[in-house]
ChimeraX commands (.cxc) that place a marker at each C-alpha (Angstrom):
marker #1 position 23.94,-0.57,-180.55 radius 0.5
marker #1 position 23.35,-3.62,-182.44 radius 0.5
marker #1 position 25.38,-6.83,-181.70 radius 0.5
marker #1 position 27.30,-8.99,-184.16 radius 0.5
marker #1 position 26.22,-12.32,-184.38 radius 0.5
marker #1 position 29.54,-14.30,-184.79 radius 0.5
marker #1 position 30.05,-17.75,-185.73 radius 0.5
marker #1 position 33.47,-20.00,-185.25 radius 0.5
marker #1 position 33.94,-22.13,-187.94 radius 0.5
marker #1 position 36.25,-25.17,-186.85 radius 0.5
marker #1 position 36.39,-26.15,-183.15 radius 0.5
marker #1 position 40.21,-27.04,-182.53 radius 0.5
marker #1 position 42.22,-24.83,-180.31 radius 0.5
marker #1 position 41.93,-21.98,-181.60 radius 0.5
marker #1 position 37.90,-22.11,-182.55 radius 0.5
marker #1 position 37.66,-23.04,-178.80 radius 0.5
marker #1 position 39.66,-19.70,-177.87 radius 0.5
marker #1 position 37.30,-17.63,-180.40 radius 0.5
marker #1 position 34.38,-19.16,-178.91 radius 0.5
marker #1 position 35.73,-17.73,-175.30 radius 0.5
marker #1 position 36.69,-14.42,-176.66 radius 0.5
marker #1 position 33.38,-13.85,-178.01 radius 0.5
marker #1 position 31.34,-14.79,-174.56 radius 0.5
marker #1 position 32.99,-12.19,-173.07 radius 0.5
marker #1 position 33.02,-9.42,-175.84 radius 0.5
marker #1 position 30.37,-6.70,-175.15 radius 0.5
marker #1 position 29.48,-6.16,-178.61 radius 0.5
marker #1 position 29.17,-9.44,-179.85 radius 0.5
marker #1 position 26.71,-12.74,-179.58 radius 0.5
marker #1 position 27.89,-16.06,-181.03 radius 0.5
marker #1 position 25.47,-17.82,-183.53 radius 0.5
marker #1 position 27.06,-21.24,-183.44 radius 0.5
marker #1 position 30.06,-22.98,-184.39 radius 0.5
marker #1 position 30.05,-24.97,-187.88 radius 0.5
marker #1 position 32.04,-28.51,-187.75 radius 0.5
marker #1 position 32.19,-31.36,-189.78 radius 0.5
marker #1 position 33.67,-33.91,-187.00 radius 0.5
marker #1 position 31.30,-34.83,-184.04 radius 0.5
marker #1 position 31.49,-32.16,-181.09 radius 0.5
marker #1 position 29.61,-32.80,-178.17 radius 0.5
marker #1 position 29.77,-29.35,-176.18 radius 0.5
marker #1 position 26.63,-28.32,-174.37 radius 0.5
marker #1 position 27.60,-24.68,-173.69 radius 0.5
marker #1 position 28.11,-24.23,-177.35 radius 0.5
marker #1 position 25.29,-24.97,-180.53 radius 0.5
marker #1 position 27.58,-27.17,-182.62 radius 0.5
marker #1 position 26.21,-27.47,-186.58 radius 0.5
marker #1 position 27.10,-28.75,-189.72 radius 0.5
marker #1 position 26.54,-26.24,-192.09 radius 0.5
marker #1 position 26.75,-22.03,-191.72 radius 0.5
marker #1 position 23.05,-21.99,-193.05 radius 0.5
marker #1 position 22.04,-23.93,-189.86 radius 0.5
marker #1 position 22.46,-20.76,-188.51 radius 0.5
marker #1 position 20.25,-18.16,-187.96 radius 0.5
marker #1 position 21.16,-13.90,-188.83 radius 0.5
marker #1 position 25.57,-14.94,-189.16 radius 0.5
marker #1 position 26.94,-11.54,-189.77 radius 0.5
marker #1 position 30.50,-12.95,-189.53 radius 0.5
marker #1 position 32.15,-15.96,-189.69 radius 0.5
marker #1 position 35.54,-16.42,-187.83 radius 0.5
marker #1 position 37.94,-19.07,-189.78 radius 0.5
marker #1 position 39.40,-21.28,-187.65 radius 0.5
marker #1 position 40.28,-24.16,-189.45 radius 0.5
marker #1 position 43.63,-25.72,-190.51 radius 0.5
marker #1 position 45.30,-24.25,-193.42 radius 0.5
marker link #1:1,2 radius 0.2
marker link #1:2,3 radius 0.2
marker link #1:3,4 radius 0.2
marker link #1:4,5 radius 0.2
marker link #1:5,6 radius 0.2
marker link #1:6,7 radius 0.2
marker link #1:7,8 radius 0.2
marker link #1:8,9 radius 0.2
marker link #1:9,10 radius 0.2
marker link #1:10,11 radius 0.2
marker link #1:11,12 radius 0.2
marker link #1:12,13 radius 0.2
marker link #1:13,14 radius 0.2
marker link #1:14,15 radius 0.2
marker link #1:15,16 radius 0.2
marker link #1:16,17 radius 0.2
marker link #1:17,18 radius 0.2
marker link #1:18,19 radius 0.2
marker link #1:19,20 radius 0.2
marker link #1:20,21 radius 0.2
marker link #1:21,22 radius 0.2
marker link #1:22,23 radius 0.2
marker link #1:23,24 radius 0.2
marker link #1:24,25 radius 0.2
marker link #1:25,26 radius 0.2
marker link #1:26,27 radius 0.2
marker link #1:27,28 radius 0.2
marker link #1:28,29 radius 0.2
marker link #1:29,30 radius 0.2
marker link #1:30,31 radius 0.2
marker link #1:31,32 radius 0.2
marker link #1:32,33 radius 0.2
marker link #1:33,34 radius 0.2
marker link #1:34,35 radius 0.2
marker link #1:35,36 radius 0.2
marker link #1:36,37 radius 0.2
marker link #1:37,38 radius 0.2
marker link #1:38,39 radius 0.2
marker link #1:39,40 radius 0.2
marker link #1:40,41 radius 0.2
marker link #1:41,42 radius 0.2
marker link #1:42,43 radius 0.2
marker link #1:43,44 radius 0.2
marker link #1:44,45 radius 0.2
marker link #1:45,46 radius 0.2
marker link #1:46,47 radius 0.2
marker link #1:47,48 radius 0.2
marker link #1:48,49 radius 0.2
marker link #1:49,50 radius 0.2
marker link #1:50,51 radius 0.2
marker link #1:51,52 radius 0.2
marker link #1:52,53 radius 0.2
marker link #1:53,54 radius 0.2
marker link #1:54,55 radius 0.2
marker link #1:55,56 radius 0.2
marker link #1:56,57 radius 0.2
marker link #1:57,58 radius 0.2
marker link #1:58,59 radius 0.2
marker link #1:59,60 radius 0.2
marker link #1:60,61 radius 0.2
marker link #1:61,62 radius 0.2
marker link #1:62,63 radius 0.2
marker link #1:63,64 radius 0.2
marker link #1:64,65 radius 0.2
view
């Protein structure tokens, strides 16, 4: 079976739970998390842009509304 890369965009609270969830999800890898502000998180690659990215094939919205 082939596993969805995921990627979290926004890093608040709730990108931060996403991020969690998908570690421990069996059928899922996380790509990266896209941010504008400055995030300095060493467990997690932190980028600018989605196309920073490599093979996204979905992107969790986690971002104020």
């Amino acid at each position: 079976m082939k596993r969805i890369r995921v990627c979290v965009v926004g890093y608040g609270n709730v990108g931060q739970e996403a991020v969690e969830c998908i570690k421990h999800a069996p059928d899922m890898d996380l790509a990266g998390v896209v941010e504008i502000l400055d995030v300095d998180d060493p467990k997690v690659p932190v980028v600018k842009h989605v196309d920073c990215l490599e093979d996204v094939d979905v992107a969790i919205l986690a971002i104020p509304s």
